[in-house]
Structure formats: structure tokens, C-alpha cells
mmCIF entry with sequence, helices, sheets and N, C-alpha, C, O atoms, coordinates in Angstrom:
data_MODEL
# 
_entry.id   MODEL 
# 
_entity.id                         1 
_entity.type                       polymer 
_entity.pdbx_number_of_molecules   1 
# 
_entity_poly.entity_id                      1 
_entity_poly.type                           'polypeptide(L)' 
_entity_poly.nstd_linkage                   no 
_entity_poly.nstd_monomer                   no 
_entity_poly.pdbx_seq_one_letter_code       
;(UNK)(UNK)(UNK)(UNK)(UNK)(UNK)(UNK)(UNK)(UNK)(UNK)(UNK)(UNK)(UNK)(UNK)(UNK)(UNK)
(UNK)(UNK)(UNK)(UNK)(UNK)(UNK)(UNK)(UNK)(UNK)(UNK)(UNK)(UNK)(UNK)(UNK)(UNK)(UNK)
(UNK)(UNK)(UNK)(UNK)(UNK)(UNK)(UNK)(UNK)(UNK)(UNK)(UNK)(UNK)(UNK)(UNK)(UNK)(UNK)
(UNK)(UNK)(UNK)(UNK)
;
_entity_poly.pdbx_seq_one_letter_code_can   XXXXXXXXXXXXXXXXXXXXXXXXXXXXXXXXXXXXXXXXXXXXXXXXXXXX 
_entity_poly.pdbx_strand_id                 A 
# 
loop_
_entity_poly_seq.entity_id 
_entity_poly_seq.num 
_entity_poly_seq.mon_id 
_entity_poly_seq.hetero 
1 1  UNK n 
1 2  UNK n 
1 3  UNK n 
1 4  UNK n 
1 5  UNK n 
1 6  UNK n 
1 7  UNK n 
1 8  UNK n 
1 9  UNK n 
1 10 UNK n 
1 11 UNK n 
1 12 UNK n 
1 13 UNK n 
1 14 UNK n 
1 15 UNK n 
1 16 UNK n 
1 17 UNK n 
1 18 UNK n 
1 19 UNK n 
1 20 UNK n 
1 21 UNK n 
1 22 UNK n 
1 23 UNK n 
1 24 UNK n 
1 25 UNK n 
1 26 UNK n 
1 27 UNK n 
1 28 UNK n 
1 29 UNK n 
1 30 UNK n 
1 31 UNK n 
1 32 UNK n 
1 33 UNK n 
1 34 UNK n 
1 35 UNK n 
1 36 UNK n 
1 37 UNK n 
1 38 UNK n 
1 39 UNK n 
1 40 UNK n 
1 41 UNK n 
1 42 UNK n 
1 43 UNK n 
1 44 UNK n 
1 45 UNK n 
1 46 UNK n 
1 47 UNK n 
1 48 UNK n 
1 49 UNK n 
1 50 UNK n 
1 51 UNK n 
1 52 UNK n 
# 
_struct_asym.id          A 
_struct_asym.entity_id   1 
# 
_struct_conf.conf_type_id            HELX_P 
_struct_conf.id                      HELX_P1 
_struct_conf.pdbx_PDB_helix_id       AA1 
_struct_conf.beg_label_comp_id       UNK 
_struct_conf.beg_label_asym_id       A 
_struct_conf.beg_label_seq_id        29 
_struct_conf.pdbx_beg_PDB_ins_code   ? 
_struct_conf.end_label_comp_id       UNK 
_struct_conf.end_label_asym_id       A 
_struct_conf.end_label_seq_id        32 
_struct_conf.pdbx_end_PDB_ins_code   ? 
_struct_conf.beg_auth_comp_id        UNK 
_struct_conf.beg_auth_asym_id        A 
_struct_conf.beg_auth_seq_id         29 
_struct_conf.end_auth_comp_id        UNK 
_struct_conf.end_auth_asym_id        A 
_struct_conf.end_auth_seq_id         32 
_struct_conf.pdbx_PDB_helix_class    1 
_struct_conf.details                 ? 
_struct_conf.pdbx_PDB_helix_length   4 
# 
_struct_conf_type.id          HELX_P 
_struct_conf_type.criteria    ? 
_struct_conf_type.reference   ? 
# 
_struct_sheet.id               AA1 
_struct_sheet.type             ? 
_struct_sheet.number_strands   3 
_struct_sheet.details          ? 
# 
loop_
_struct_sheet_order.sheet_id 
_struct_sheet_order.range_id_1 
_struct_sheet_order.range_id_2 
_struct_sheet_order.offset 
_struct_sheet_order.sense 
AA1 1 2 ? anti-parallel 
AA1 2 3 ? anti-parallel 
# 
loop_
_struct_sheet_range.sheet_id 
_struct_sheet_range.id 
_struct_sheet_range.beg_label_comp_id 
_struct_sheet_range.beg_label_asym_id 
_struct_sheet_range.beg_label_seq_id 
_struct_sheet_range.pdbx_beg_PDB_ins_code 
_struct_sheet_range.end_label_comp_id 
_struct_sheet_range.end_label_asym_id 
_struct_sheet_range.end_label_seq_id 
_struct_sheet_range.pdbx_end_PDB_ins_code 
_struct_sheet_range.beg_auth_comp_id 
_struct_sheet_range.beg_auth_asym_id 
_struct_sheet_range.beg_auth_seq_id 
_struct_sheet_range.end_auth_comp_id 
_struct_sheet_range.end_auth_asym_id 
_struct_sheet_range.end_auth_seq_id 
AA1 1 UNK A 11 ? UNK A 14 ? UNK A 11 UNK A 14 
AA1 2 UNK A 18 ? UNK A 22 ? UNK A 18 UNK A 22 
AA1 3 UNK A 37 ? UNK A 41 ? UNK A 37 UNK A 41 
# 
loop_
_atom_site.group_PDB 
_atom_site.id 
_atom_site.type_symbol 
_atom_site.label_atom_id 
_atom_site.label_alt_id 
_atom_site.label_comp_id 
_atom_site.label_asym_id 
_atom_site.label_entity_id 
_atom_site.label_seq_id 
_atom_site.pdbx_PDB_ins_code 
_atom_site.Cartn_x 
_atom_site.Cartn_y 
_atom_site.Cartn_z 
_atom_site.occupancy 
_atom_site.B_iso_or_equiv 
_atom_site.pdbx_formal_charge 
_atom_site.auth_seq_id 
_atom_site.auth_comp_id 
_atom_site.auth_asym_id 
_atom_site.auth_atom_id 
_atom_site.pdbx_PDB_model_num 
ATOM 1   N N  . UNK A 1 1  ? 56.740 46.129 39.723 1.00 0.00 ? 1  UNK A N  1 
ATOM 2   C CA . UNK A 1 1  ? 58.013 45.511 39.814 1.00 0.00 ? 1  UNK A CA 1 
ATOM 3   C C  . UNK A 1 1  ? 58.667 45.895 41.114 1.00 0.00 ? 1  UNK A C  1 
ATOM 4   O O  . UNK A 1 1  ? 58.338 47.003 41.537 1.00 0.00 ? 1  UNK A O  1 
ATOM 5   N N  . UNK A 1 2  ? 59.482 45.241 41.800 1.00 0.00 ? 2  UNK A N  1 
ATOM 6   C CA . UNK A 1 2  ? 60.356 45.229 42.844 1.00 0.00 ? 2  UNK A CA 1 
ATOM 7   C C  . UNK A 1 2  ? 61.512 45.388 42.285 1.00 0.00 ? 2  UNK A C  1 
ATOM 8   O O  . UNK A 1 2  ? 61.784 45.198 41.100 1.00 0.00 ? 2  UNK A O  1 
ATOM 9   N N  . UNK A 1 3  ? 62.516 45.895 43.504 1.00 0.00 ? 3  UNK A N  1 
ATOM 10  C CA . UNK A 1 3  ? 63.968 46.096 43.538 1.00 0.00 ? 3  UNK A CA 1 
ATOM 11  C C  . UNK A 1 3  ? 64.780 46.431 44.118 1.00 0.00 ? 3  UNK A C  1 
ATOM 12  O O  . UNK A 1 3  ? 64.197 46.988 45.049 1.00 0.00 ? 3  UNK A O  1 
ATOM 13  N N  . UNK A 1 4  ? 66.059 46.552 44.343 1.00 0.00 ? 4  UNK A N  1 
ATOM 14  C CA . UNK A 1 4  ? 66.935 47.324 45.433 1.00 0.00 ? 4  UNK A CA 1 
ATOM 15  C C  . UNK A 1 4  ? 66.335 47.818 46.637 1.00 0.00 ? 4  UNK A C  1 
ATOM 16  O O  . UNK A 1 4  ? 65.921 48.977 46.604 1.00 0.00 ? 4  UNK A O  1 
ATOM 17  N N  . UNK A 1 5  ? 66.187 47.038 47.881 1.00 0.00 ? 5  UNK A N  1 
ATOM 18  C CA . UNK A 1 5  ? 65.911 47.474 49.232 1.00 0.00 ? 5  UNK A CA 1 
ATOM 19  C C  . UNK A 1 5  ? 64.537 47.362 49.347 1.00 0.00 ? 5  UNK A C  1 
ATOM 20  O O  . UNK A 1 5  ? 64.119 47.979 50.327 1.00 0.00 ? 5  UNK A O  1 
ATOM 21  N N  . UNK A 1 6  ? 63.151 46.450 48.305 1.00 0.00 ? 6  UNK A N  1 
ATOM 22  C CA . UNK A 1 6  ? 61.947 46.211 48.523 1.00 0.00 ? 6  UNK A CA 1 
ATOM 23  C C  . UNK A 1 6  ? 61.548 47.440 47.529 1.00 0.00 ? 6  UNK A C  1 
ATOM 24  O O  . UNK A 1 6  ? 60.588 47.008 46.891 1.00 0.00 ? 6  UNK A O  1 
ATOM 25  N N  . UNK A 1 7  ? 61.815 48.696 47.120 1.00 0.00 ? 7  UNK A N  1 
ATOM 26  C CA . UNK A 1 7  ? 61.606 49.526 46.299 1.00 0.00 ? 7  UNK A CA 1 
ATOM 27  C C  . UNK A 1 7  ? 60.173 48.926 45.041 1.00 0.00 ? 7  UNK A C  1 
ATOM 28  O O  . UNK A 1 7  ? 59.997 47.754 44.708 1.00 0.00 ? 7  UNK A O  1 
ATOM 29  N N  . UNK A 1 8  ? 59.838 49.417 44.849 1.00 0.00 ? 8  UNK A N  1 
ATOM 30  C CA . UNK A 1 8  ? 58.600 49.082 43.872 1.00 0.00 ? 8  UNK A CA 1 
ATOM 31  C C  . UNK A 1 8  ? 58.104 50.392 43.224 1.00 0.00 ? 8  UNK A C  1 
ATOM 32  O O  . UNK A 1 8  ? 57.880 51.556 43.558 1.00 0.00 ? 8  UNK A O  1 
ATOM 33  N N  . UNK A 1 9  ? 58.048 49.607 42.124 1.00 0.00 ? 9  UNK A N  1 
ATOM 34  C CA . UNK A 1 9  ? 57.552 50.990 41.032 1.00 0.00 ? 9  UNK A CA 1 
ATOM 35  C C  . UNK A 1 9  ? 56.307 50.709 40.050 1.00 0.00 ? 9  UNK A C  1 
ATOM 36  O O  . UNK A 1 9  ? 55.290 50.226 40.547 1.00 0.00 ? 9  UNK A O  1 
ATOM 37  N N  . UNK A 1 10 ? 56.350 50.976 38.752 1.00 0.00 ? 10 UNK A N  1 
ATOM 38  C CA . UNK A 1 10 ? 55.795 50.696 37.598 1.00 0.00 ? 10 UNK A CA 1 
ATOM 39  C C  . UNK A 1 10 ? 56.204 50.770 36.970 1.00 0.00 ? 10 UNK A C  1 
ATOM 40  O O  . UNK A 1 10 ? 56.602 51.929 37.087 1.00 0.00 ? 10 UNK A O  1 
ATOM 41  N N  . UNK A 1 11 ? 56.810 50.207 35.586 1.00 0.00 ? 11 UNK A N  1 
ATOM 42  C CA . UNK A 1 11 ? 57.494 50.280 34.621 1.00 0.00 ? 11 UNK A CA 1 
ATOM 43  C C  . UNK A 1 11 ? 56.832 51.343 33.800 1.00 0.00 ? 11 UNK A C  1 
ATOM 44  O O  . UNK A 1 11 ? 55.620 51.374 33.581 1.00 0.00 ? 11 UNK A O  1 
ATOM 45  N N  . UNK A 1 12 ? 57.996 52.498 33.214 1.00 0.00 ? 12 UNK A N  1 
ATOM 46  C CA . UNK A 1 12 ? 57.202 53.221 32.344 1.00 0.00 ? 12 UNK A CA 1 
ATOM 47  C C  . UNK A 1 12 ? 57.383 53.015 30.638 1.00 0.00 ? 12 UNK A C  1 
ATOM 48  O O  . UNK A 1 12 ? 56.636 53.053 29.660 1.00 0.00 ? 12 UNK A O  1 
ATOM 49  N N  . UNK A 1 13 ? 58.656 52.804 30.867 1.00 0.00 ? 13 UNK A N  1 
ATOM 50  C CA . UNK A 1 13 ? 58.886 52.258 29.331 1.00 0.00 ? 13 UNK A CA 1 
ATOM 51  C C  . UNK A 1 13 ? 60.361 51.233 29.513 1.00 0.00 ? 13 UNK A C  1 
ATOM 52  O O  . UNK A 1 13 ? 61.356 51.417 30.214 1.00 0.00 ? 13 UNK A O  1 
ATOM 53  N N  . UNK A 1 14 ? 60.052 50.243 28.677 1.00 0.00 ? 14 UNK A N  1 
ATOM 54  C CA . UNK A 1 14 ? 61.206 49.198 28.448 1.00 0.00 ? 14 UNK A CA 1 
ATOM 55  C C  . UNK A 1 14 ? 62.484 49.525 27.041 1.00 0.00 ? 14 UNK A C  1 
ATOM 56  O O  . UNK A 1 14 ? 62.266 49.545 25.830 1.00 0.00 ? 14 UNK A O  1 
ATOM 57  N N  . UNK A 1 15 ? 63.585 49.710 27.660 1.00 0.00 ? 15 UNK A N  1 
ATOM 58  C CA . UNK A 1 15 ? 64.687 49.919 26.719 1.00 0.00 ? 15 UNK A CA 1 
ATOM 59  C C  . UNK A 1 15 ? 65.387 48.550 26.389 1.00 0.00 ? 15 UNK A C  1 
ATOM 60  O O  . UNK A 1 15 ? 64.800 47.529 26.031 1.00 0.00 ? 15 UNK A O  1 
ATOM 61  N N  . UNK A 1 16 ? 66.807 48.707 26.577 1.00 0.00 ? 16 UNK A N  1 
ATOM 62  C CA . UNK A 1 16 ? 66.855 47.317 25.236 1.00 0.00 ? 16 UNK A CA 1 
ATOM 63  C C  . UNK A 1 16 ? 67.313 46.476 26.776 1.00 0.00 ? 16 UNK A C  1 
ATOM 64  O O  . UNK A 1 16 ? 66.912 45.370 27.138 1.00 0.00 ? 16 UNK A O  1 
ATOM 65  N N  . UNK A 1 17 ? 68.246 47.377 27.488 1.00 0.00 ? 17 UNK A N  1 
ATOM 66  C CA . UNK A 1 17 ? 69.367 46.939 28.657 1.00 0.00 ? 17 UNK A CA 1 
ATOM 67  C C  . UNK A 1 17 ? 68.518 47.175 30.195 1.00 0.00 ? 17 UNK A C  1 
ATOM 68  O O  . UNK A 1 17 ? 68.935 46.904 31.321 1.00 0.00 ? 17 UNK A O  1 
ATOM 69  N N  . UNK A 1 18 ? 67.353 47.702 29.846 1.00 0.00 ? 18 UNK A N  1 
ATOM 70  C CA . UNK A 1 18 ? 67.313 48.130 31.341 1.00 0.00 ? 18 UNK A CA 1 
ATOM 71  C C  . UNK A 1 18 ? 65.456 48.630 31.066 1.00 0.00 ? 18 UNK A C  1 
ATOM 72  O O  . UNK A 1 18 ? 64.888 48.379 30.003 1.00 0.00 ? 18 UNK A O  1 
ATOM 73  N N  . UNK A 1 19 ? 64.714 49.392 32.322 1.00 0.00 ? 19 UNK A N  1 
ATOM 74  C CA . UNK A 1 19 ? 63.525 49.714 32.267 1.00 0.00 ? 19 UNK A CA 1 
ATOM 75  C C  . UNK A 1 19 ? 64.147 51.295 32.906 1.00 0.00 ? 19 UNK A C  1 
ATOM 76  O O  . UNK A 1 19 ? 65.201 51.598 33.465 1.00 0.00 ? 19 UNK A O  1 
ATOM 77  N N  . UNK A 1 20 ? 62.797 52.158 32.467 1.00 0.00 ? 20 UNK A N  1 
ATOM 78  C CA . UNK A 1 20 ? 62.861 53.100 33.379 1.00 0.00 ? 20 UNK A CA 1 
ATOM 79  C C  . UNK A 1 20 ? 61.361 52.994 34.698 1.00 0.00 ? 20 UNK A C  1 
ATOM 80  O O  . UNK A 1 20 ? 60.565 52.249 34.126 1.00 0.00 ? 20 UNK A O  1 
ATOM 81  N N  . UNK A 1 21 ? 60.942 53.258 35.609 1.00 0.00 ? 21 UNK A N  1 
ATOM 82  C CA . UNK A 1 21 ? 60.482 52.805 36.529 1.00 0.00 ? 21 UNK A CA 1 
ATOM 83  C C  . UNK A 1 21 ? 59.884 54.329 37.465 1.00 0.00 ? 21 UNK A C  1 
ATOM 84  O O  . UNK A 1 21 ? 60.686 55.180 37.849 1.00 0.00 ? 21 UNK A O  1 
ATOM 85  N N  . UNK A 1 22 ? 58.469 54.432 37.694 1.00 0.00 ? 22 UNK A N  1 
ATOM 86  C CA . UNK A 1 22 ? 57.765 55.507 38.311 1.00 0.00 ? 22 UNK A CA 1 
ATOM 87  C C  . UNK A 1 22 ? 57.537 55.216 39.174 1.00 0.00 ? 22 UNK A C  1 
ATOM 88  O O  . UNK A 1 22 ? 56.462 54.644 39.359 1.00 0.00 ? 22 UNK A O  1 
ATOM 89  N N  . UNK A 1 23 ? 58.543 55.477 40.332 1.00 0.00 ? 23 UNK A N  1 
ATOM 90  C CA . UNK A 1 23 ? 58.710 55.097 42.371 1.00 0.00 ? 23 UNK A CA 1 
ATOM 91  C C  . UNK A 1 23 ? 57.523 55.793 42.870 1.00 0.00 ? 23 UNK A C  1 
ATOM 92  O O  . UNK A 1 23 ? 57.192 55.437 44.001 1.00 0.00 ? 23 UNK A O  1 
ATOM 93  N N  . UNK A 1 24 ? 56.484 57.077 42.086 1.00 0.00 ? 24 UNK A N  1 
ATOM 94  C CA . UNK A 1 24 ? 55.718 58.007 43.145 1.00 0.00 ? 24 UNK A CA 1 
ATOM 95  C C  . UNK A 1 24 ? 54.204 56.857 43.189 1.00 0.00 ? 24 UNK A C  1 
ATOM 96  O O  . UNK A 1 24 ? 53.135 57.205 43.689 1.00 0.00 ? 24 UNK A O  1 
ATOM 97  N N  . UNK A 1 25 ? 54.428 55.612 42.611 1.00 0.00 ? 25 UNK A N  1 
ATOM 98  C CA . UNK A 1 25 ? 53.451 54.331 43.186 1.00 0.00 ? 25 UNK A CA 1 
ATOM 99  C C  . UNK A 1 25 ? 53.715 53.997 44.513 1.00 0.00 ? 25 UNK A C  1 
ATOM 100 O O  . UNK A 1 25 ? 52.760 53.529 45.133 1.00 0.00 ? 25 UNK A O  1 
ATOM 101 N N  . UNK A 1 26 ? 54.172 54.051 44.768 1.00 0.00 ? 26 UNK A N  1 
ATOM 102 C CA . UNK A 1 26 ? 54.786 53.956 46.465 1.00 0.00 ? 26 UNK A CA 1 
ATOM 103 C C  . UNK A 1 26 ? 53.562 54.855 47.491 1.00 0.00 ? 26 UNK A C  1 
ATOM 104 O O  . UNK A 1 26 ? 53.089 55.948 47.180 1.00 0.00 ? 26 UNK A O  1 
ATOM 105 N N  . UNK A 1 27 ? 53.368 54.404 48.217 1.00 0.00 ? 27 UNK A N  1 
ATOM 106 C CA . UNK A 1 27 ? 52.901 55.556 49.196 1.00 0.00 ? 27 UNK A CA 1 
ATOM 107 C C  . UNK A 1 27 ? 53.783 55.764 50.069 1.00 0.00 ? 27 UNK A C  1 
ATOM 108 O O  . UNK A 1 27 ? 53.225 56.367 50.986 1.00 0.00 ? 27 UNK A O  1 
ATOM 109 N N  . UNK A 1 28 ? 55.037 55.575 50.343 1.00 0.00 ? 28 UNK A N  1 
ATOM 110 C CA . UNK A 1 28 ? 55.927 56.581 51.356 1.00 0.00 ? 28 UNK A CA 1 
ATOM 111 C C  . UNK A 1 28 ? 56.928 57.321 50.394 1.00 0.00 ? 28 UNK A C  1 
ATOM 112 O O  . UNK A 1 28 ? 57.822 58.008 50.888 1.00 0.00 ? 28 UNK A O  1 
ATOM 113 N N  . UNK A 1 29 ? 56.769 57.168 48.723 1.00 0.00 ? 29 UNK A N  1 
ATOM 114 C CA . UNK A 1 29 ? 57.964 57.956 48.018 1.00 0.00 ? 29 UNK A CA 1 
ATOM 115 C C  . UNK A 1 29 ? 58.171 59.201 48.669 1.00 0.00 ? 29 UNK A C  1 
ATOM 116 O O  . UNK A 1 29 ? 59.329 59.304 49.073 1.00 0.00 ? 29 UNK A O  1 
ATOM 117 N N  . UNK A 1 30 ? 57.422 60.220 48.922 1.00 0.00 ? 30 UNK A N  1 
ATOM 118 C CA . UNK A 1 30 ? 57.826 61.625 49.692 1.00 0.00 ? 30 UNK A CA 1 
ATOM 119 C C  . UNK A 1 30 ? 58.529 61.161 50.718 1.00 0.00 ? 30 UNK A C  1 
ATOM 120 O O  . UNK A 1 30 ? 59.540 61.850 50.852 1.00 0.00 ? 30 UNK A O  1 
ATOM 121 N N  . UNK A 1 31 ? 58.458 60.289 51.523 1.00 0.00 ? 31 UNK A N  1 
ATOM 122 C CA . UNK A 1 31 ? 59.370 59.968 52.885 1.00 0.00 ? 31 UNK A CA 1 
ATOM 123 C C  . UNK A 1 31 ? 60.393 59.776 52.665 1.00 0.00 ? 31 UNK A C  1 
ATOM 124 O O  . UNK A 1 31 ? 61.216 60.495 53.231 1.00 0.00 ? 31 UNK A O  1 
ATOM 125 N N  . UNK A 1 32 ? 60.893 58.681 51.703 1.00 0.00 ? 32 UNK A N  1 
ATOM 126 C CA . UNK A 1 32 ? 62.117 58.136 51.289 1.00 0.00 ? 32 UNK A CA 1 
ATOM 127 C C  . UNK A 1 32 ? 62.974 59.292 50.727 1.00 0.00 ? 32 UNK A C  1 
ATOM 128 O O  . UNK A 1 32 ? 64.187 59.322 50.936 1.00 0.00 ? 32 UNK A O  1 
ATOM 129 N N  . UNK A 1 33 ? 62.298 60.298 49.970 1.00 0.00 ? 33 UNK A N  1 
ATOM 130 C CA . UNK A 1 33 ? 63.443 61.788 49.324 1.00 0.00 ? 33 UNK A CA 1 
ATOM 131 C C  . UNK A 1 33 ? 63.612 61.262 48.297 1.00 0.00 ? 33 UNK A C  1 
ATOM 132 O O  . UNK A 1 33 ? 64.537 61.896 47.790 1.00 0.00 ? 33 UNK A O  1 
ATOM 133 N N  . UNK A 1 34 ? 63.093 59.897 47.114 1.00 0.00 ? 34 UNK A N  1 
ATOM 134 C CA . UNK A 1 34 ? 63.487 60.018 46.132 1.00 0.00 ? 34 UNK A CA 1 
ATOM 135 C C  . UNK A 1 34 ? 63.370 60.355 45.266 1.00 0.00 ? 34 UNK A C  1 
ATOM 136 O O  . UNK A 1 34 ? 62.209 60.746 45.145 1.00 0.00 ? 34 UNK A O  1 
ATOM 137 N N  . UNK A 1 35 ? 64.215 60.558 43.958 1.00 0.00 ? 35 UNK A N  1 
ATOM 138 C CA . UNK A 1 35 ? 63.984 60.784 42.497 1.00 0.00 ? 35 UNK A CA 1 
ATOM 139 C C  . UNK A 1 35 ? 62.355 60.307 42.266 1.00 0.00 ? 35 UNK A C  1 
ATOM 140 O O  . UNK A 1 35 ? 61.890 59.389 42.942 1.00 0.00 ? 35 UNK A O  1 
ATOM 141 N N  . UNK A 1 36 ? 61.722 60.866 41.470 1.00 0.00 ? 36 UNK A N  1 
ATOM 142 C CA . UNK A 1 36 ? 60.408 60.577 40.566 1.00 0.00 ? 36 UNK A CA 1 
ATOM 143 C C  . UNK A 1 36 ? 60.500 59.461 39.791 1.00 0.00 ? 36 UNK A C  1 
ATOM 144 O O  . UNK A 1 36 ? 59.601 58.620 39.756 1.00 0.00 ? 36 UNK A O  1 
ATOM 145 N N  . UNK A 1 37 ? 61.305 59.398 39.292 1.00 0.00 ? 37 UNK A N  1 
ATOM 146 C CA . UNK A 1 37 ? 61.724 58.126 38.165 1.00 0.00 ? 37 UNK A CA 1 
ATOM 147 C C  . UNK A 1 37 ? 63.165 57.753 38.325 1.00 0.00 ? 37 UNK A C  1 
ATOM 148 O O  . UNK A 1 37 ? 63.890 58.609 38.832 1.00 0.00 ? 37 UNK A O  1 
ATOM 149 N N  . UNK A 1 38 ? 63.902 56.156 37.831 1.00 0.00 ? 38 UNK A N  1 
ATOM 150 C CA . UNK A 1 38 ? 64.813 55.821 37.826 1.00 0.00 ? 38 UNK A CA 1 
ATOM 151 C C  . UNK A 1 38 ? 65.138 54.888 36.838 1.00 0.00 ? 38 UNK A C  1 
ATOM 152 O O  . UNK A 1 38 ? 64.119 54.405 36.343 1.00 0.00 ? 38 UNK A O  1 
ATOM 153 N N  . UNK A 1 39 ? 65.899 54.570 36.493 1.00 0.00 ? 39 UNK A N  1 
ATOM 154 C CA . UNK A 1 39 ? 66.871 53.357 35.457 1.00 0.00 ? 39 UNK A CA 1 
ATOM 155 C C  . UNK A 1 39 ? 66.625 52.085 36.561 1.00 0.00 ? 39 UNK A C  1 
ATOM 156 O O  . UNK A 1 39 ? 66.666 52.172 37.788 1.00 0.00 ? 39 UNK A O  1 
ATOM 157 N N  . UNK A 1 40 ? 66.460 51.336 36.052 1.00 0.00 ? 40 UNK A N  1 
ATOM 158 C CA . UNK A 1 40 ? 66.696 50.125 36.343 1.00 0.00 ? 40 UNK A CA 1 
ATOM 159 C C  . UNK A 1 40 ? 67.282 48.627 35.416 1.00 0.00 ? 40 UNK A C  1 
ATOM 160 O O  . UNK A 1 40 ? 66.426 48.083 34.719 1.00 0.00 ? 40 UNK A O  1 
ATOM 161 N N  . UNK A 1 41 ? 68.301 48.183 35.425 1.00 0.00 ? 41 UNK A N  1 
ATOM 162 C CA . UNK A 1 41 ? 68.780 46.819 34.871 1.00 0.00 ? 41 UNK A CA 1 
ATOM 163 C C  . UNK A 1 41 ? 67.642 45.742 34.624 1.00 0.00 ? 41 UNK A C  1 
ATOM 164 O O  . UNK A 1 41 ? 66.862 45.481 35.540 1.00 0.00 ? 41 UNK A O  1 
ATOM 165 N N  . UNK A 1 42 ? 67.549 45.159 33.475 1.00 0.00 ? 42 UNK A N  1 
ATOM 166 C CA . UNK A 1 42 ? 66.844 44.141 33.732 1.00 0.00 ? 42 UNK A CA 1 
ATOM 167 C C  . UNK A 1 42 ? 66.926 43.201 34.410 1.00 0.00 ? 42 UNK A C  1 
ATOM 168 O O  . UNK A 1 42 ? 65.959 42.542 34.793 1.00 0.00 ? 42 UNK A O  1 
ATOM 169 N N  . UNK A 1 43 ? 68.448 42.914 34.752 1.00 0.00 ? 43 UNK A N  1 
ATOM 170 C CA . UNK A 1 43 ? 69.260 41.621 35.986 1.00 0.00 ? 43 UNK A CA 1 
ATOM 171 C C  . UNK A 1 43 ? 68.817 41.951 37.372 1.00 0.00 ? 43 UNK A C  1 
ATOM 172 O O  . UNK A 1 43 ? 68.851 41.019 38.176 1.00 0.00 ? 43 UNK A O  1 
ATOM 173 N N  . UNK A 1 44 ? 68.317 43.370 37.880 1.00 0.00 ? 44 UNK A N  1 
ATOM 174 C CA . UNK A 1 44 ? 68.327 43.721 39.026 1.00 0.00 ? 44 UNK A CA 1 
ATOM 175 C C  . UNK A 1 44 ? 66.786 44.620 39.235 1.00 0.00 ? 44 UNK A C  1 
ATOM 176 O O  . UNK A 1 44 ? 66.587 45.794 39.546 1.00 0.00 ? 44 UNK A O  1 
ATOM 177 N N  . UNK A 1 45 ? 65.731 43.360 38.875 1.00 0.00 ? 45 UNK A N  1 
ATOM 178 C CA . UNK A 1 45 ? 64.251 43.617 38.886 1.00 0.00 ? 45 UNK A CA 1 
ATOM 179 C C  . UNK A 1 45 ? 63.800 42.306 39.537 1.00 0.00 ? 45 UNK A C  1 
ATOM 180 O O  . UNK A 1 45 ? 64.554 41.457 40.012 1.00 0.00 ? 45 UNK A O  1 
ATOM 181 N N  . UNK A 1 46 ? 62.515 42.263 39.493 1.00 0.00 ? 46 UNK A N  1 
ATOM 182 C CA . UNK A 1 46 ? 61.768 41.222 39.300 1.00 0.00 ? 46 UNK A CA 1 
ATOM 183 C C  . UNK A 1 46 ? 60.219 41.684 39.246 1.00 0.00 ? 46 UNK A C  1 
ATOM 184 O O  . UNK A 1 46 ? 59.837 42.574 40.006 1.00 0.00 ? 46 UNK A O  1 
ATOM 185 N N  . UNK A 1 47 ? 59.420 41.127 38.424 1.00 0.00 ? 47 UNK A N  1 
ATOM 186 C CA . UNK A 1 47 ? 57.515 41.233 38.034 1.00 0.00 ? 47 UNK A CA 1 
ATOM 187 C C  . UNK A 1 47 ? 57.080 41.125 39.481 1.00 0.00 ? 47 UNK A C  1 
ATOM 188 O O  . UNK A 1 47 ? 57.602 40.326 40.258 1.00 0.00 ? 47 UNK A O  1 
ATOM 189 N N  . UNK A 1 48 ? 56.394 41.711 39.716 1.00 0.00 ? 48 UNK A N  1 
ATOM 190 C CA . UNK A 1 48 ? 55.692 41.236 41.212 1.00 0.00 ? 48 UNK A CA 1 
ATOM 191 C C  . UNK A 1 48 ? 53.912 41.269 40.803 1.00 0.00 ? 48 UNK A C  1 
ATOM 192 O O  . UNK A 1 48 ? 53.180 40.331 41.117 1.00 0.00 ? 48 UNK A O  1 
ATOM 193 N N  . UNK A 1 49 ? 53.470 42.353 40.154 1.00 0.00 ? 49 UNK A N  1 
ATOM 194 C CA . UNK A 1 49 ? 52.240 42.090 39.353 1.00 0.00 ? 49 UNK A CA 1 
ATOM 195 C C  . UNK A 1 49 ? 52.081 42.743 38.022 1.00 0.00 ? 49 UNK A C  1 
ATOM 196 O O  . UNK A 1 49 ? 52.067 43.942 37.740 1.00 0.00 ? 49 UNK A O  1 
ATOM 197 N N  . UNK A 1 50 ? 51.924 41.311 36.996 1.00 0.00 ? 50 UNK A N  1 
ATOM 198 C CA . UNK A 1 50 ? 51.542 41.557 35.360 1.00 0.00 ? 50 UNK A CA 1 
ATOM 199 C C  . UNK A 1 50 ? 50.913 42.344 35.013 1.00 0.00 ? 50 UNK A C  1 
ATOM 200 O O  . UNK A 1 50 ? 50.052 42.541 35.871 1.00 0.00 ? 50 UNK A O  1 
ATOM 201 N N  . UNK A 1 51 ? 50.782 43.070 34.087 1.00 0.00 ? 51 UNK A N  1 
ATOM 202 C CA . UNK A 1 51 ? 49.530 43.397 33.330 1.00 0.00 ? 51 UNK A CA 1 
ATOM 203 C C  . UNK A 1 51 ? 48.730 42.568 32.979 1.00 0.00 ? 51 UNK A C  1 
ATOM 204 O O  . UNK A 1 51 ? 49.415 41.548 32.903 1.00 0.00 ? 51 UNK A O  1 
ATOM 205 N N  . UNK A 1 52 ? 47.623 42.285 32.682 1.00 0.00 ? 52 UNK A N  1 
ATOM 206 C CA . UNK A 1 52 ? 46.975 42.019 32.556 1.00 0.00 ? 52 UNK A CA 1 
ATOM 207 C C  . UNK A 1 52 ? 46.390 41.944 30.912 1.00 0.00 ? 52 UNK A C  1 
ATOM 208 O O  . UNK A 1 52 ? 45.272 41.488 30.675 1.00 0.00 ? 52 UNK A O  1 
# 
């Protein structure tokens, strides 16, 4: 999934309002300084690749 500023993660688990999301899929997460995991809105996502 994509988001805020090109950001991309993996969804780790889906809540009712929102996802939580694992950024260390990234290969520059150490560069960027961020959190390991984050909240994300469902309004302020989008799928970029399904499961399968």
C-alpha cells in the first residue's frame, strides 16, 4: 500500500477505521528516521499490490 509523501508499507492488520502498516518494507526506512509501524486511515491509503 501507498501513502502520505509516496510512503509504502504492508498492511499488518486491518481495524474497523483504519490499517496498521510495516514501513521497514521500504529500503530507505533507516534513512527516513521512521517509526517501525504506523496507523493509517482507510481514506488516506491506496492498494498498490494485492495479495494474491
Amino acid at each position: 500500500m501507498e501513502f502520505k509523501n509516496c510512503l509504502q508499507g504492508i498492511v499488518e492488520k486491518v481495524n474497523e477505521n483504519s490499517v496498521i502498516v510495516d514501513l521497514t518494507y521500504m529500503t530507505n526506512y533507516r534513512d527516513l528516521d521512521l517509526e517501525q509501524r504506523t496507523v493509517v486511515n482507510h481514506k488516506n491509503y491506496t492498494i498498490i499490490n494485492p495479495a494474491m
